[in-house]
C-alpha positions as CSV (number, residue, x, y, z in Angstrom):
1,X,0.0,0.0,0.0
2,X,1.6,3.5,-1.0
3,X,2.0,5.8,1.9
4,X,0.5,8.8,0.0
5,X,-2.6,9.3,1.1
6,X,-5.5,9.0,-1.3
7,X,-6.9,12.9,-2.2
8,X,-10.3,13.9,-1.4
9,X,-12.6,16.3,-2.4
10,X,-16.1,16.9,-1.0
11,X,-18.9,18.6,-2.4
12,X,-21.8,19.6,0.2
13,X,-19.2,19.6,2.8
14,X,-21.3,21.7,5.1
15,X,-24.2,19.9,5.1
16,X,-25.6,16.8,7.4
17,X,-23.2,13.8,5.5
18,X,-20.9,16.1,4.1
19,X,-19.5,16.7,7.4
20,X,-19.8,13.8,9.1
21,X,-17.6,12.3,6.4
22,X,-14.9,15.4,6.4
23,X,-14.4,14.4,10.0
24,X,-14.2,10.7,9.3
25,X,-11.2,11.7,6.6
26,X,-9.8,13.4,9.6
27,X,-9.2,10.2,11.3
28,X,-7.9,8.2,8.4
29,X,-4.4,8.2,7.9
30,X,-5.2,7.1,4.3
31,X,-7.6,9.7,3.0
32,X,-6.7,13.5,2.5
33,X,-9.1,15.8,2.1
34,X,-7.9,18.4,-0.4
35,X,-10.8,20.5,-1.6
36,X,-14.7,21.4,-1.2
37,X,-16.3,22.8,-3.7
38,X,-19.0,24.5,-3.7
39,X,-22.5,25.3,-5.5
40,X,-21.0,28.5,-6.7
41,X,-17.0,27.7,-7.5
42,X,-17.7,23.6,-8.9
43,X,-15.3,24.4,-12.0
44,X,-12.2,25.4,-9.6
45,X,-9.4,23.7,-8.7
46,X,-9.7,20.2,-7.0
47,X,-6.2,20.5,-6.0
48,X,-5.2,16.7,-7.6
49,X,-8.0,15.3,-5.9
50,X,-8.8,11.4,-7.3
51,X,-12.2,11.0,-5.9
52,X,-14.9,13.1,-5.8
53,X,-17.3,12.4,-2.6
54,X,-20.7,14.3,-3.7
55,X,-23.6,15.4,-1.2
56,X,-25.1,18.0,-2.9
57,X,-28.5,18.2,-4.9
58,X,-29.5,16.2,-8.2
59,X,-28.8,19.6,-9.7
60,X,-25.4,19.9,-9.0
61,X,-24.7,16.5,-9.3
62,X,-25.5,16.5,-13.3
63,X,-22.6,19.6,-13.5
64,X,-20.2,17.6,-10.8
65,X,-20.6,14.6,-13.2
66,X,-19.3,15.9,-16.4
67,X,-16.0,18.0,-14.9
68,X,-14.8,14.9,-12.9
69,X,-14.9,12.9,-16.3
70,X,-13.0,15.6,-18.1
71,X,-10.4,15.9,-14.8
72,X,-10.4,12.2,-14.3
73,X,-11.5,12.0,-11.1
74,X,-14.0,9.3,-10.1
75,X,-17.3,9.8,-8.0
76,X,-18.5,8.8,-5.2
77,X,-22.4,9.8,-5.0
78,X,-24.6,10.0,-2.3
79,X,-27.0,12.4,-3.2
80,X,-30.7,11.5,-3.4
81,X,-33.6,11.8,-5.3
82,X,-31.2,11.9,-8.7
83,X,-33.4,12.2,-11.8
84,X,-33.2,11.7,-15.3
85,X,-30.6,14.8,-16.1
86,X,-28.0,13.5,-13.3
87,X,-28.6,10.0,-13.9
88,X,-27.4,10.5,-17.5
89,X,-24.8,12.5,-16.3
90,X,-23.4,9.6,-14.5
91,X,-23.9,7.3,-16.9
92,X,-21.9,9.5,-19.5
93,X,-18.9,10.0,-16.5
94,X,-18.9,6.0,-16.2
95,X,-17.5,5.9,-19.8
96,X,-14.2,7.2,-18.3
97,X,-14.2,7.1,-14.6
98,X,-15.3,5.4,-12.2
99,X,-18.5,6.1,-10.3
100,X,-20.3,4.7,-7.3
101,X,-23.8,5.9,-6.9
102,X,-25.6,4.8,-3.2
103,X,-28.5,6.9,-1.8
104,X,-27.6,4.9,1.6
105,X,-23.7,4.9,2.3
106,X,-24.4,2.1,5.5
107,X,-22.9,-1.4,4.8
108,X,-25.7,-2.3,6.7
109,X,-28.6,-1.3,4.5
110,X,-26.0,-2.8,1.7
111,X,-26.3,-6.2,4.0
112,X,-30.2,-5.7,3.8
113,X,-30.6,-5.3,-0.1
114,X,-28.4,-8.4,-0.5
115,X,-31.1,-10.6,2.2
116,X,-34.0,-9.1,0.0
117,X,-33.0,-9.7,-3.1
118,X,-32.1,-13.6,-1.5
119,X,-35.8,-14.1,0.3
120,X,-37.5,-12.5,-2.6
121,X,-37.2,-15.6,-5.0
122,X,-38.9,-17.9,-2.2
123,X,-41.3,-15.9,-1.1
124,X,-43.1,-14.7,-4.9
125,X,-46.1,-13.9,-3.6
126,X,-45.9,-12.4,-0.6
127,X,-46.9,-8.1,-0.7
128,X,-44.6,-5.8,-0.5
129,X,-44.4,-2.9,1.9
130,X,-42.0,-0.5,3.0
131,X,-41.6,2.1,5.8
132,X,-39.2,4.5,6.0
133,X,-38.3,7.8,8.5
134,X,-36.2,10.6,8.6
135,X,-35.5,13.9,10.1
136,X,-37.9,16.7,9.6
137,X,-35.4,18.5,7.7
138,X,-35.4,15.8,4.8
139,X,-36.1,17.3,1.0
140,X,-37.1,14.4,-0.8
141,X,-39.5,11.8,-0.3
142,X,-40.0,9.0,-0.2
143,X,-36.2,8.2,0.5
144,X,-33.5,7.4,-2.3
145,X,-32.9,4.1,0.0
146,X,-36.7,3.1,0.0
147,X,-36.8,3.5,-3.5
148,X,-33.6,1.4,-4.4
149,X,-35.4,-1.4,-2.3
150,X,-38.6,-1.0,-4.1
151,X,-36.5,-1.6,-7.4
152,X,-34.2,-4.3,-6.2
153,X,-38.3,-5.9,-5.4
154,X,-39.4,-4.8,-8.8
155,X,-36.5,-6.4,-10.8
156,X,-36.8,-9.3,-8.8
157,X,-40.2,-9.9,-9.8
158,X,-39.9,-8.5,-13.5
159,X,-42.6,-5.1,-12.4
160,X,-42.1,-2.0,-13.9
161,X,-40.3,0.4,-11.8
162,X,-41.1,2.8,-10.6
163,X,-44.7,1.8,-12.3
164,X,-44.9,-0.4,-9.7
165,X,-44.2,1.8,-6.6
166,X,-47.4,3.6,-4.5
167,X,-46.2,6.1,-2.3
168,X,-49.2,6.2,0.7
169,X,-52.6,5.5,0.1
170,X,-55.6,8.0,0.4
171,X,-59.2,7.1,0.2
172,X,-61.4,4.7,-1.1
173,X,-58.6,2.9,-2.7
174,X,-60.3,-0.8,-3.3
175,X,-58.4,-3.7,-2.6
176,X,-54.2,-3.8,-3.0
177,X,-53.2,-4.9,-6.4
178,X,-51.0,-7.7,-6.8
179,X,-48.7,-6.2,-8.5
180,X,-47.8,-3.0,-6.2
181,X,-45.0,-1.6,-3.9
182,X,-45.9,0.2,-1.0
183,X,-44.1,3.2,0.1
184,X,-44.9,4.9,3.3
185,X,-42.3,7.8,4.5
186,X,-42.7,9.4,8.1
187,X,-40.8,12.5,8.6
188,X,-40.2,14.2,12.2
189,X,-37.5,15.1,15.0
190,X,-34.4,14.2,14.3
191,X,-34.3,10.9,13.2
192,X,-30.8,9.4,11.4
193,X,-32.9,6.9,9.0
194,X,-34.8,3.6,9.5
195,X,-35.9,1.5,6.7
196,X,-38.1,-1.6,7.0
197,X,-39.2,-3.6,4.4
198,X,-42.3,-5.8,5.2
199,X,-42.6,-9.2,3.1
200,X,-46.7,-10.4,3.9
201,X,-47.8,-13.9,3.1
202,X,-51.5,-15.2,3.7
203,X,-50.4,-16.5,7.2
204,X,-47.0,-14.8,8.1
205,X,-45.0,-11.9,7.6
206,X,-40.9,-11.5,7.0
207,X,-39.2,-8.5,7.8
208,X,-36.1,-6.8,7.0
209,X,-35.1,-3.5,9.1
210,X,-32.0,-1.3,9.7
211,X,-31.9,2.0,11.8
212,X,-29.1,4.7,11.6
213,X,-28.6,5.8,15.3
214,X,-25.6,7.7,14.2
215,X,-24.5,9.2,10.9
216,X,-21.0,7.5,11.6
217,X,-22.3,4.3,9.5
218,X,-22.6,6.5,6.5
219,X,-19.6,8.0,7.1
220,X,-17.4,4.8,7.4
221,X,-19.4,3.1,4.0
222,X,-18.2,6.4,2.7
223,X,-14.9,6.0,3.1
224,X,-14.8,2.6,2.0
225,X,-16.5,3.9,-0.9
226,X,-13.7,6.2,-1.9
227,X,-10.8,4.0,-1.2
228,X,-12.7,1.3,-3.9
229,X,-13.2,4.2,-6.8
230,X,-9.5,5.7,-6.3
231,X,-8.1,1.9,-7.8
232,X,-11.4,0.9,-9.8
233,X,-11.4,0.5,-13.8
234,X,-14.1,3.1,-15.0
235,X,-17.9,2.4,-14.6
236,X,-20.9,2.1,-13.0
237,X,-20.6,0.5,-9.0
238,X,-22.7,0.4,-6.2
239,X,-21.6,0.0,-2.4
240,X,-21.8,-3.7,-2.5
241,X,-19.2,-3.6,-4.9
242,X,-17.3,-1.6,-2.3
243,X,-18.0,-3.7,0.3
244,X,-17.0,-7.0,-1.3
245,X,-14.0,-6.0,-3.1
């Protein structure tokens, strides 16, 4: 292992994860942090940096995306609520660097998706709920991690996505389709982030939970996260790649 540390910049350094992750860098003797740009100064200089952490807004993330490409610096994003504009972004950026997109930097909520995509096969037709809850301070709902569960369900069982997905339930509604995703978000206090995912047979019901009690588990996916992109081969990861490599 080289003893030069691996250069770091941040974008949305100031905010809730940005920070928590600037002071887990702190604390590694093999992460640097070199530069944090911001909304305003994204084009300025990066100071060598070879990854890119991003916890901005889908916004920014669809300019962050093309300059790391052309400066060769990979991406680490964990921004939520990405849409079409970013996501191509990315995409295009993959063709040259390498980029890891996770809405949820925990291993643990990695851990989860891997047991739900396993019990999803032998349970076919059980329904499919999830819960999820944040702080009030939260933009976007529901939650970039409820809604990469809701796909890993929807792929699993061949559904369009996010065709598929109902987000609460109002009314009269009738009686649940088959072939549906519930998605409930709560949002108050200061809560970290729970996710559970409820799998409901005729006579039984599997679930799968993880709570945040700290945003140290982000943090230290995070960093894992980086150190994987600074030697990866350009293209498109996720944290389980991270996590297994």
């Amino acid at each position: 292992m080289s003893d030069v540390p691996i250069a770091v910049a941040i974008a949305g350094a100031s905010g809730r994860m940005g920070s928590a992750v600037v002071e887990a860098i702190a604390g590694a003797r093999d992460l640097a942090l070199v530069a944090t740009p911001g909304r305003g100064s994204l084009d300025a200089d990066w100071n060598g940096a070879r990854v890119l952490a991003d916890f901005t807004t889908p916004s920014v993330t669809a300019r962050l995306a093309p300059l790391a490409a052309a400066r060769g610096v990979g991406l680490v994003v964990g921004t939520t609520g990405l849409e079409d504009e970013a996501r191509l972004a990315l995409a295009r950026a993959a063709e040259s660097v390498a980029v890891l997109v996770a809405p949820n930097l925990s291993p643990g909520v990695a851990a989860l998706a891997r047991a739900l995509r396993a019990a999803l096969p032998a349970l076919e037709d059980y329904d499919v709920e999830i819960v999820e809850r944040h702080h009030a301070a939260k933009v976007d709902s529901p939650s970039g991690t409820a809604l990469a569960l809701a796909r890993h369900v929807a792929e699993a069982r061949s559904w369009p996505f996010p065709g598929s997905v109902r987000a609460g339930r109002e009314g009269r509604t009738g009686p649940r389709p088959p072939q549906e995703i519930g998605v409930h978000a709560l949002r108050g206090g200061n809560w970290v982030g729970e996710h559970t995912v409820y799998l409901a047979g005729p006579s039984e019901t599997v679930t799968f939970g993880h709570v945040a009690q700290d945003r140290s588990c982000f943090a230290a996916g995070a960093l894992r996260a980086l150190r994987f992109v600074a030697r990866a081969r350009p293209g498109s990861y996720t944290l389980e790649d991270a996590l297994v490599s």
